[in-house]
C-alpha positions as CSV (number, residue, x, y, z in Angstrom):
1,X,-14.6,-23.4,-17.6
2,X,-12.9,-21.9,-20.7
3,X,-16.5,-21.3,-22.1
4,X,-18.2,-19.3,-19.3
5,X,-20.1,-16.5,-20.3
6,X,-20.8,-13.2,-18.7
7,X,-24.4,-13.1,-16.7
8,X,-25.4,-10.7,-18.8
9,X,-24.6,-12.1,-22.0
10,X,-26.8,-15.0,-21.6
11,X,-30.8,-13.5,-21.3
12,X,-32.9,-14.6,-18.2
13,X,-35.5,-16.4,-20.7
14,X,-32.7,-17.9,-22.1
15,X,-32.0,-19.5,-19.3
16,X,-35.5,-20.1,-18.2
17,X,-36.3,-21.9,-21.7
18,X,-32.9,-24.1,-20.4
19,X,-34.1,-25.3,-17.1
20,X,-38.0,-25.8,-18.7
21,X,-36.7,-28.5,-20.9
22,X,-35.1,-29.8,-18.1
23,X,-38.0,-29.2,-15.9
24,X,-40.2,-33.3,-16.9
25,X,-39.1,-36.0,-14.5
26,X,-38.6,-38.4,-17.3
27,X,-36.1,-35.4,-18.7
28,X,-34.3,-35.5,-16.1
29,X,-34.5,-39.2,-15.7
30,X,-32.9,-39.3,-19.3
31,X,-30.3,-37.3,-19.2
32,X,-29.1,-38.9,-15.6
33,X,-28.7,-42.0,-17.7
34,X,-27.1,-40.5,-20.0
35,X,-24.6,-38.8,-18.0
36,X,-22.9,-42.2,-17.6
37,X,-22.0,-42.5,-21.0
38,X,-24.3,-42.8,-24.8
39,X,-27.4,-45.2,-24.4
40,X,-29.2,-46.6,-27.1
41,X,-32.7,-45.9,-27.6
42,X,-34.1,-49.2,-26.9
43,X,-32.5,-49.5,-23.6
44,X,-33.8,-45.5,-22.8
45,X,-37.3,-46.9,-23.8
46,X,-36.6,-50.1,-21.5
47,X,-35.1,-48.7,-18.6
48,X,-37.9,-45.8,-18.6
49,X,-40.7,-47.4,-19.4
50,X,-41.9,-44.6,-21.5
51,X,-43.9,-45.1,-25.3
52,X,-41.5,-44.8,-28.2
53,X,-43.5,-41.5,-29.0
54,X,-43.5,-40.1,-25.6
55,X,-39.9,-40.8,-25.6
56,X,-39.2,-39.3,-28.8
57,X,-40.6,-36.2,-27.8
58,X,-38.6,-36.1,-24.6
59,X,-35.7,-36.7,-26.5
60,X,-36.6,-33.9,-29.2
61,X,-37.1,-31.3,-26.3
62,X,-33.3,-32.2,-25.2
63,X,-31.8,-32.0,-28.6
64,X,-33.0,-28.8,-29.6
65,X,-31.6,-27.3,-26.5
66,X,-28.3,-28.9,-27.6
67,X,-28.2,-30.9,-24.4
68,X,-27.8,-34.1,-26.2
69,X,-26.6,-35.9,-29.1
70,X,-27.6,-38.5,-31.2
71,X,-25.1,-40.9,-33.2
72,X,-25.1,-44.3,-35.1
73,X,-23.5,-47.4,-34.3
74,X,-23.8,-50.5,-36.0
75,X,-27.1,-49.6,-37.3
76,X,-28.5,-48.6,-33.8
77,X,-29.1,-45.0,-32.9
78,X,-27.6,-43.9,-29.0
79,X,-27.8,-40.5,-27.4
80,X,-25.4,-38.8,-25.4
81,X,-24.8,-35.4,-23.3
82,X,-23.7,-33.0,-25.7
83,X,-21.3,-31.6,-23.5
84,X,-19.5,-32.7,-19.8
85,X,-21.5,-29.5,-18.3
86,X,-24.5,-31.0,-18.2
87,X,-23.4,-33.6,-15.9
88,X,-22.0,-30.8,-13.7
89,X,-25.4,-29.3,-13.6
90,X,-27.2,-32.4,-13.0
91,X,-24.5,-32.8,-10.2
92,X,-24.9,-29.3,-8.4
93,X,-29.0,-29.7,-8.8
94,X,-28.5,-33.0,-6.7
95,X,-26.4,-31.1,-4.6
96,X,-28.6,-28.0,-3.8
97,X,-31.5,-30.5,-2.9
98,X,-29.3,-32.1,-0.8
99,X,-28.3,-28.4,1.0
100,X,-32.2,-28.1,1.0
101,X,-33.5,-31.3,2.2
102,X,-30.7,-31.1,5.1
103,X,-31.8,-27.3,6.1
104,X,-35.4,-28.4,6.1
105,X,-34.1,-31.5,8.8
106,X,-32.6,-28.6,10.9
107,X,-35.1,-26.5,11.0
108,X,-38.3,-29.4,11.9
109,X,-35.6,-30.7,14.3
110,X,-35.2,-27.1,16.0
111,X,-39.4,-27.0,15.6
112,X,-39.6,-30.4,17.1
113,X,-37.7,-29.2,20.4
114,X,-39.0,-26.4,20.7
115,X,-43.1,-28.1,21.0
116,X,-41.3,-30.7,23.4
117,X,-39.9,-28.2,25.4
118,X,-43.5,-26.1,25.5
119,X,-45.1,-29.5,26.4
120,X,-42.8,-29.9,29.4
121,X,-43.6,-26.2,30.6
């Protein structure tokens, strides 16, 4: 990516303020939605069954981190992912717990032998 920045360029809290705004399932629920393209907000409030407040505030978390946009059309306000990147990191978070999730299998599988094997002995 053209816009990468060097590690130390970017401050760990920086980064820790990032992923804490991403860190409420109905964030994360909300920008997974939105990573297929702008929603309006009645459909956001539909589809997550949250309060328009509690929604609003979600939202509000996600816009000041710049992760998402609001616009107008035809009188109806949408949101969208401010940038393709966050898709990406949505992406490579499903990704990693997919890694995790499959070394976890591996390693109760290797646990689950190895009690079968001491129960035989």
């Amino acid at each position: 990516m053209k816009d990468d920045l060097p590690v130390a360029l970017v401050p760990s809290n920086v980064k820790a303020e990032l992923f804490k705004s991403m860190g409420h399932p109905a964030r994360v629920q909300l920008l997974e939605m939105l990573a297929e393209g702008p929603v309006a907000v009645s459909r956001l409030r539909d589809d997550t069954g949250l309060e328009a407040s509690n929604l609003s505030q979600h939202l509000g978390v996600l816009r000041r981190q710049r992760l998402i946009t609001p616009s107008r059309q035809e009188g109806r306000l949408f949101y969208e992912l401010s940038c393709p990147e966050v898709s990406v990191l949505l992406l490579a978070a499903r990704s990693l717990l997919g890694t995790v999730l499959q070394s976890t299998r591996l390693t109760l599988m290797a646990l689950d032998e190895s009690a079968r094997e001491a129960a035989v002995r």
